[in-house]
Every structure is written in C-alpha cells, then in structure tokens.
C-alpha positions in Angstrom: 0.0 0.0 0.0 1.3 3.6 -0.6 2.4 5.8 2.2 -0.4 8.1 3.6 -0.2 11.4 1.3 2.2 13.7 2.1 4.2 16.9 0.3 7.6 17.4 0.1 9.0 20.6 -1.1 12.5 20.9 -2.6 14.6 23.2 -5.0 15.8 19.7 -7.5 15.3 16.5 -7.9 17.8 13.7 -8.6 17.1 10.4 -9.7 18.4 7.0 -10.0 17.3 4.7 -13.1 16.8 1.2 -12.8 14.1 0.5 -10.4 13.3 4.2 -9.7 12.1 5.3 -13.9 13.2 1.8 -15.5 12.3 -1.5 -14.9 15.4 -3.9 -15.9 15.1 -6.6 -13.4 14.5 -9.1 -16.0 17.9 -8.3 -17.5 20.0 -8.0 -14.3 18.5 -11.1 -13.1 19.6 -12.9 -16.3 23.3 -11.3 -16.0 24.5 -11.6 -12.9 22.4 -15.1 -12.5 24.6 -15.9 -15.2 27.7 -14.4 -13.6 27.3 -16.0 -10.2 27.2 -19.0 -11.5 30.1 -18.6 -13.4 32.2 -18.1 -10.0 30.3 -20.7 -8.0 27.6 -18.3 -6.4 24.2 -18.7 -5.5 22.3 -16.3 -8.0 20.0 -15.7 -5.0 22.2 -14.2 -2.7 24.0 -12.4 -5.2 20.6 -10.6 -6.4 20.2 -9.5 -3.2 23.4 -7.1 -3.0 23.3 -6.3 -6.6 21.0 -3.5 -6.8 21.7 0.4 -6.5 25.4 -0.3 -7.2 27.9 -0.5 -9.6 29.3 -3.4 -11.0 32.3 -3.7 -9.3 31.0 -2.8 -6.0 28.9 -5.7 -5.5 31.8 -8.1 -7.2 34.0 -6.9 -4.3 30.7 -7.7 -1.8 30.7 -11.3 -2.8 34.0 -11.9 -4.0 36.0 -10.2 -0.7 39.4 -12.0 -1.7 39.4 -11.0 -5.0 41.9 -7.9 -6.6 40.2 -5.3 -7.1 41.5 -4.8 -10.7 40.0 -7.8 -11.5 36.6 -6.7 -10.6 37.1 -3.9 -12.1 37.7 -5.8 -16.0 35.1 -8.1 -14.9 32.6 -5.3 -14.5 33.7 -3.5 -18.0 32.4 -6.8 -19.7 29.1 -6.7 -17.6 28.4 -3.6 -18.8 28.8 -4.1 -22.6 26.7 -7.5 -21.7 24.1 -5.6 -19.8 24.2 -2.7 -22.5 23.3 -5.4 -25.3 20.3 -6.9 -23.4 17.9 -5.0 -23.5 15.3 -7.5 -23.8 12.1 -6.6 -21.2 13.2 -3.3 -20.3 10.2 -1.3 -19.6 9.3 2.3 -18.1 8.6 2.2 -14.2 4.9 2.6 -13.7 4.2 6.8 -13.8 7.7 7.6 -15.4 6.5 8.8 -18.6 4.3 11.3 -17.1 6.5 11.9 -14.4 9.1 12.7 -16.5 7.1 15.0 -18.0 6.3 16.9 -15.1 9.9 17.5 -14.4 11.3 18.2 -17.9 11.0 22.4 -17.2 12.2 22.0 -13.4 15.8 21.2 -11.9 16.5 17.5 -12.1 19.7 15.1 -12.8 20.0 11.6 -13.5 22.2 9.9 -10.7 22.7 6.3 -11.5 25.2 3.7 -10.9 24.9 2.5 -14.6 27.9 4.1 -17.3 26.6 6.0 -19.5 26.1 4.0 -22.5 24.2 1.6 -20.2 22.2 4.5 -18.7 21.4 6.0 -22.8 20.5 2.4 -23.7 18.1 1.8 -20.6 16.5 5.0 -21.1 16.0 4.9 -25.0 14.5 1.1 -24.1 12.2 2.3 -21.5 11.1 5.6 -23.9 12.0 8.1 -21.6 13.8 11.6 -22.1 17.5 11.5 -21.1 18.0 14.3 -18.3 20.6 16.7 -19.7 22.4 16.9 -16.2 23.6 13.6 -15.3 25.8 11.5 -13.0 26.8 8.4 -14.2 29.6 6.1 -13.3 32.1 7.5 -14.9 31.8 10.6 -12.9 32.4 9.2 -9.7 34.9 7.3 -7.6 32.5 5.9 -5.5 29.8 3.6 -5.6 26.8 4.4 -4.4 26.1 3.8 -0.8 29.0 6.2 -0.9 26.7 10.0 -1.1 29.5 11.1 -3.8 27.3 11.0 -7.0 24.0 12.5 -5.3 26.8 15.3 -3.9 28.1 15.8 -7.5 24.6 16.0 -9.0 23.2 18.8 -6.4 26.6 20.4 -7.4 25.8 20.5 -11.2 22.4 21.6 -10.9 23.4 24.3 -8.1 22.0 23.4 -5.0 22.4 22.6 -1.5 22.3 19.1 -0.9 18.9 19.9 2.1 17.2 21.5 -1.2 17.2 18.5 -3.0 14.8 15.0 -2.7 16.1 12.0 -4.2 14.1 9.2 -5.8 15.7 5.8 -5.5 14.8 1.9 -5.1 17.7 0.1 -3.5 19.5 -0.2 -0.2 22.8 1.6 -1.7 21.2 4.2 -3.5 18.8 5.3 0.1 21.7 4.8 2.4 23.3 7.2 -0.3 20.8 9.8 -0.7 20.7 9.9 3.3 24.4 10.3 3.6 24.3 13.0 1.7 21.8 14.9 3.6 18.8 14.6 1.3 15.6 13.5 2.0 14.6 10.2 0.2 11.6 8.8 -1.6 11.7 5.3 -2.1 10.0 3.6 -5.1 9.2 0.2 -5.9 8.2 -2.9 -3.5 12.8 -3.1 -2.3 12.6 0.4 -1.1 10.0 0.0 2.0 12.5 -2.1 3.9 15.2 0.8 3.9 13.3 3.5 5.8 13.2 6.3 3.1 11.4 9.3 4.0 8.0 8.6 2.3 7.5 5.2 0.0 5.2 4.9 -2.9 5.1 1.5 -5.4 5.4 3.2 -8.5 5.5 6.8 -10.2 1.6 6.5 -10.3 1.6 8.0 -6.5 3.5 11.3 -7.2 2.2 14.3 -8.3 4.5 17.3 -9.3 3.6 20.8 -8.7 5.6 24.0 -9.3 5.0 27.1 -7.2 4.1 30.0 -9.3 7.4 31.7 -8.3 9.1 28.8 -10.0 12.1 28.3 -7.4 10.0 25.4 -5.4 9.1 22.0 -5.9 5.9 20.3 -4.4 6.0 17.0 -4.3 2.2 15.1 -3.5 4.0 11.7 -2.6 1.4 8.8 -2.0 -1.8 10.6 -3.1 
C-alpha cells in the first residue's frame, strides 16, 4: 500500500534509473544469475546485494578475496553484456508522465549505470535522457558512498537539504541519506530501507511548481 499522502517541497530533484524510472530486473536477473554461477555463487544471494550499485561494488561484496582490478575488468564486460540486453526493459509505472512533469524544473539523472548503459536503458524504456547527469564515470565511488547524489546537487546548483532524491535500492537510500537529502523510495525493495516517504510506482506522485518557479511540491502517496 502507498504511504499516507504527504508533500515534500525541494529546489531539485535527482534520480536514479533502474528501479526508480526503468524496470530492468528481468535483465540484471539474467546477467548476474549468469555471472554467479560462473564463479560458483548462488544467483539468489547475489541478487540481493546487486542493486543500487555499480558493477564492481557488488563483485567486491561477494568476491572479498578478490583484486580489485579484477573486478574492475570483470565489470567492463558486464556492462557491454548488460548494455546489449535489453530485452524486457520497460518504463517504471508513472515515469512517462513523471518525467514530463519534471522536464522544465531542476532534475539530474544519478545512477550507478555508465553512461552507454544508462542511454540504452533509457532509450528502451522511452523516456527523455536528463541533460544533467551523474553516471559512473563521474564518480569514484559507488553508491552507498553519497559522492554522485553530492556531484549531482553540485551540477544543478544546489544545497544538498534542497534536493529529494528518488531511489529503489538499499545503496542508493543509504546514499541519498548520507548525503543529507531526504529520500523517496520507489518500488516494492525500497520500504524495507526506511526512506522518508514510500510509494510502489511513479503513479503515486504528483509534481507541482510554485508560481514563483524556485519550489518544488511533491504530493507523494496521493
């Protein structure tokens, strides 16, 4: 069930992708089920620390012995195989029209995804690519770490307390928190990590623009 309405004002928006505005479960699933089993894993386990960060994060979560350089080249090959499947991608429920809403208002993409992965995932799902984003080649640290929600209140010009962030995962909440923003989780993994206000899907926000044009309302829920 959706939270009880609520409204949150802010000055921007950032947002992750997958699992926030596109649905690519299906093809994560079938890549790193693939993967795990590869180095002995249970795909199971491994799908649960996979989400909200990059690659080579979660390689280093369930490989803890391994170099790091070799999760690194490991990761570059996920990515071209995750970039070529794009095979059940689909919009998040609301995303089209939420992304509509936003188009004329301060907003970044912040996602753990590289950016022909992110361009790809986007173009799948038919939605607009945000001209300010944060992908992982921008960062040196994966999300939990707050650095790419930091970077993308940076680029848009705001205090990190003037911006809400929209994410799904574990990671990419603990990120958003760390860097002082308040959080609006989306999607059935995000109740479990205590955002700020939970919805299932893009359905259960409205977006509304003060006449002045320098706020952001948020109706989350209704």
């Amino acid at each position: 069930m959706p939270a009880a309405p609520s409204v949150l004002t802010a000055r921007a928006l950032l947002l992750d992708m997958d699992g926030t505005l596109v649905n690519s479960d299906a093809v994560v699933e079938r890549c790193w089920s693939r993967w795990a089993v590869r180095h002995g894993l249970d795909p199971r386990e491994a799908l649960k620390v996979v989400h909200g960060r990059q690659g080579y994060a979660t390689m280093a979560v369930l490989l803890s012995d391994r170099p790091m350089e070799e999760n690194h080249a490991d990761n570059r090959a996920m990515l071209a195989e995750e970039t070529a499947d794009l095979d059940g991608v689909v919009p998040i429920g609301g995303a089209p029209a939420f992304m509509a809403a936003v188009a004329a208002l301060p907003h970044a993409l912040v996602t753990s995804a590289d950016e022909p992965l992110a361009r790809a995932r986007m173009g799948a799902a038919g939605l607009r690519m945000p001209r300010v984003r944060v992908t992982a080649e921008c960062v040196g640290a994966s999300k939990p770490d707050p650095e790419g929600f930091l970077k993308g209140a940076a680029e848009l010009g705001f205090d990190p307390a003037d911006c809400v962030v929209f994410e799904d995962s574990e990671a990419g909440i603990l990120a958003g928190r760390a860097a002082g923003m308040r959080v609006v989780g989306v999607g059935p993994r995000a109740g479990a990590f205590a955002p700020d206000v939970h919805v299932p899907d893009l359905t259960h926000v409205r977006v509304e623009a003060d006449r002045a044009g320098d706020a952001i309302r948020l109706h989350v829920g209704a």
